[in-house]
N, C-alpha and C positions, 0 to 999 in steps of 0.2 A: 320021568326023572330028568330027561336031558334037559326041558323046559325047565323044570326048576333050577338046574344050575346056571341058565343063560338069565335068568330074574335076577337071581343072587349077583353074576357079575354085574346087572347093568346097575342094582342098586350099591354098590359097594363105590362103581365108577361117579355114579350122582353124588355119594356124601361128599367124594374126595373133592368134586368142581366147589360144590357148597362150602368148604371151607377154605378155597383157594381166595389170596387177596389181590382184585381186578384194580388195573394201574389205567386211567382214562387215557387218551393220546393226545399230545399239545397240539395249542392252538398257535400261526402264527400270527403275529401284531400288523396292524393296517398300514395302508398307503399313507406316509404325510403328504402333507402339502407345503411346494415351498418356493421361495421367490430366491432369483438372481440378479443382482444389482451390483454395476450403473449396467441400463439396458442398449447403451449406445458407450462399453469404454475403450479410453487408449490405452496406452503400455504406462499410461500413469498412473491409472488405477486400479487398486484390488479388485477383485472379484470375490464378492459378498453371497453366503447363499444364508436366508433364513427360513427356518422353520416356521410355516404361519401357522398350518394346521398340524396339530403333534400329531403323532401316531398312538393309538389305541392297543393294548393289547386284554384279548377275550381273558384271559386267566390272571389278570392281574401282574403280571411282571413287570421287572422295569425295562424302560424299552429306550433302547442306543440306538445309534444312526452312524450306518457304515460308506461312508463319503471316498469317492470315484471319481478323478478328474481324468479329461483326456484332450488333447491338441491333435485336432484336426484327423479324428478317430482315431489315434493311439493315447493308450493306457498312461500319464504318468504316474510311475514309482515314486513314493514316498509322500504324495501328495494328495492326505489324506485328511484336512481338515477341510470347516464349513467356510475357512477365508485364503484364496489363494494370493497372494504377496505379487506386489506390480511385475517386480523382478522374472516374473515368471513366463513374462507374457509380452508379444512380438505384435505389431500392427499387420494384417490380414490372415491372421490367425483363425481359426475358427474353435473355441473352448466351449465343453460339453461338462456337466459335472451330471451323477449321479445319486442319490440319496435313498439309501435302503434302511427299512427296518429292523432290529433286530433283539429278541425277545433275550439271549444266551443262550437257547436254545435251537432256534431255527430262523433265519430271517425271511420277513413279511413282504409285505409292498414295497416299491417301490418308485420316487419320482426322479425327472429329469427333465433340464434347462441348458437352453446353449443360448451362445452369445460371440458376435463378432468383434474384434478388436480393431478400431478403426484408427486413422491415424493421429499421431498427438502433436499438436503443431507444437512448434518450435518458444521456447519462453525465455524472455529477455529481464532481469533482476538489476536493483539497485540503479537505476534512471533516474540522475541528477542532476543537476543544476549546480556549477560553482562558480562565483561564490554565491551560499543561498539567499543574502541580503545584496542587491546590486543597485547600481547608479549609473546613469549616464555614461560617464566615466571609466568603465569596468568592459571586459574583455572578456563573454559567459564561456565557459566549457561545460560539454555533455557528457559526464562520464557515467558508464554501465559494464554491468559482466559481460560476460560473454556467454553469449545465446546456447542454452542447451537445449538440445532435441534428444528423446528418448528412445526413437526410432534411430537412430546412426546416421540422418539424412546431412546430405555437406549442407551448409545454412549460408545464406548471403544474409548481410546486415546493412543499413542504413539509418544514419541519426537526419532526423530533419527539425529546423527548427520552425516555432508555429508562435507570432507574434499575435496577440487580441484574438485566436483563432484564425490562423492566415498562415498556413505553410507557404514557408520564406524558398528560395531555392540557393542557401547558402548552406553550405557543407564547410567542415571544422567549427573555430571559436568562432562568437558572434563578437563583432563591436557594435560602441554605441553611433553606431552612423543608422542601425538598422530599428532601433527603439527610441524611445522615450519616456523621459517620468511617466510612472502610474502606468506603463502599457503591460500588458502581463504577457510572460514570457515561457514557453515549453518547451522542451526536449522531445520527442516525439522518436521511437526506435523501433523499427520493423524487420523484423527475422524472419527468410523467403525460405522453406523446405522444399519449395516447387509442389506443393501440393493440398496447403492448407492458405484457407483465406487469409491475406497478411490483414493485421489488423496492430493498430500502434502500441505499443510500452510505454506508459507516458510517464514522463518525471510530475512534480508537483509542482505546481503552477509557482511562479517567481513575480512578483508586481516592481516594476522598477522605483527605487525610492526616489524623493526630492533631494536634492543637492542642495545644502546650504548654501548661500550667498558669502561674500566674504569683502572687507571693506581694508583697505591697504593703512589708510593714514587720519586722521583728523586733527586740527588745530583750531583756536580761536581765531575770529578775523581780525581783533587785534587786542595784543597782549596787556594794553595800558588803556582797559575801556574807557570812556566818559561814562558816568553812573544817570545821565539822561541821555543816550542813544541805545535802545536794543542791538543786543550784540549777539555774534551771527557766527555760526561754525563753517568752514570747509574743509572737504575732505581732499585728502591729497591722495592725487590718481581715482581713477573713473574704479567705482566698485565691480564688482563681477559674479560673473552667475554662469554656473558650466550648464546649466539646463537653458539657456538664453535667456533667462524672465528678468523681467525690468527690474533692478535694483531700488531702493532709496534706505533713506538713513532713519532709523530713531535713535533721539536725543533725551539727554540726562543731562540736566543741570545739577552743579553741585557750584554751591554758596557756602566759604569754611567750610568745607570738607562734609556740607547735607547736601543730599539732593532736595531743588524744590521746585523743578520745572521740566516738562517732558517737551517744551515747544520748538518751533523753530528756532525760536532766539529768547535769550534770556532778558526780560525786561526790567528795563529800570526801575521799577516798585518791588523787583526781587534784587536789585542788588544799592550798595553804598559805597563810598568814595573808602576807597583800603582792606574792602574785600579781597579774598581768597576766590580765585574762581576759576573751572575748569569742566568741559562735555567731556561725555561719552555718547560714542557715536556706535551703532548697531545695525548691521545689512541687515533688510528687512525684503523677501522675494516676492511677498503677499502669501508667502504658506506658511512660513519657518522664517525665525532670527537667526542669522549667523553669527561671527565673530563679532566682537568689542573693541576699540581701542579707543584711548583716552588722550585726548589734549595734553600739554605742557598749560602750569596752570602762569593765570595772569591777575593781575592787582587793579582795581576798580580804580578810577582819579576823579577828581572831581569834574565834572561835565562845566560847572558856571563860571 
């Protein structure tokens, strides 16, 4: 009899497991894989982590990534995405981030990446040249910001100026004692942290223009030509040229009020006994024409 009552219970015990409903147990999601970048930065730049390989989860959920930074093995608070902001971060620092998986229900794998923060040399903005069209004649300045370093290092500055490629060793404005038309001209700015290889800030290159020529006076050589002698212009006072190049003149004939001769002298087949007649004279440097000016006009007489 006892036997039969210990069957009974253990069947009674069986049906009840038999309809009990068996809950599986989570699985957690895998390790990503993931990259930190730049692998060598300063306090200029972010610190980037990307996901390359995603994380896998066995049951299908959706799977988040629970982001951990830390400065030089301490935790920071609040600093919990996959891009940490420049501002964050100090030259010889040492920054660690962490990236966990995490299903909502329990989290997976996890990866981690560090990286040193080296120093950020010093940068020099807005390195110009004025004025940025220049002549002979002109007196350059170099003006620029002022040097920011990220690191708080004190910064020494110096502008040097750099002729055809030729650092001058002329500190302030440049004048034109030290150039020449066509010579091209730089600003050159080197900001010293004491710790980063100085290397120049350069303005944009400046090519020194041509200086026109310029011609003071011109007259006929005589006002009551003979209409058979070719007649002949001078100019009054020596022309000039602030670049030193050799001046000379082009000539404009005008006969009544036309031009009809570019020559030295206007000849007797171009002109008659009561003509109107009058040059224009034009400095000429062999690059560029300068200024114009025009004779007082004269009346042609008969030559016979």
């Amino acid at each position: 009899m006892r036997f039969q009552i210990w069957g009974l219970l253990l069947g009674l015990m069986a049906c009840k497991k038999a309809g009990e409903t068996v809950t599986m147990g989570n699985s957690p999601p895998s390790t990503p894989g993931i990259a930190l970048a730049p692998a060598n930065p300063t306090a200029a730049d972010d610190l980037v982590v990307t996901v390359v390989t995603e994380s896998e989860d066995p049951d299908g959920d959706n799977v988040e990534y629970n982001v951990v930074w830390s400065v030089d093995g301490e935790v920071v608070e609040g600093a919990n995405s996959l891009v940490l902001p420049s501002m964050f971060t100090t030259r010889g620092e040492t920054w660690s981030v962490r990236i966990t998986a995490f299903d909502g229900i329990q989290e997976g794998g996890s990866a981690g990446a560090t990286v040193f923060v080296e120093n950020a040399a010093p940068t020099v903005g807005g390195v110009q040249i004025i004025p940025a069209l220049a002549y002979e004649r002109d007196t350059l300045t170099c003006l620029y910001d002022e040097p920011v370093d990220l690191d708080n290092d004190e910064v020494g500055e110096l502008a040097v100026w750099v002729v055809n490629d030729e650092e001058l060793g002329v500190e302030g404005p440049l004048t034109g004692d030290h150039f020449n038309k066509h010579d091209k001209v730089e600003c050159w700015v080197y900001a010293d942290d004491g710790v980063a290889e100085l290397r120049p800030h350069r303005s944009a290159s400046v090519e020194i223009q041509n200086t026109t020529p310029n011609v003071i006076g011109c007259s006929l050589a005589d006002n009551n030509p003979p209409d058979n002698i070719p007649l002949e212009a001078i100019s009054s006072g020596a022309p000039y040229d602030e670049d030193d190049d050799s001046v000379s003149l082009r000539l404009a004939w005008y006969v009544n009020w036309v031009m009809v001769s570019n020559d030295e002298a206007l000849q007797p087949a171009d002109m008659s006994s009561g003509d109107n007649v009058y040059v224009e004279c034009t400095a000429w440097d062999g690059e560029d024409e300068g200024n114009t000016v025009s004779s007082g006009s004269g009346t042609v007489v008969s030559g016979s």
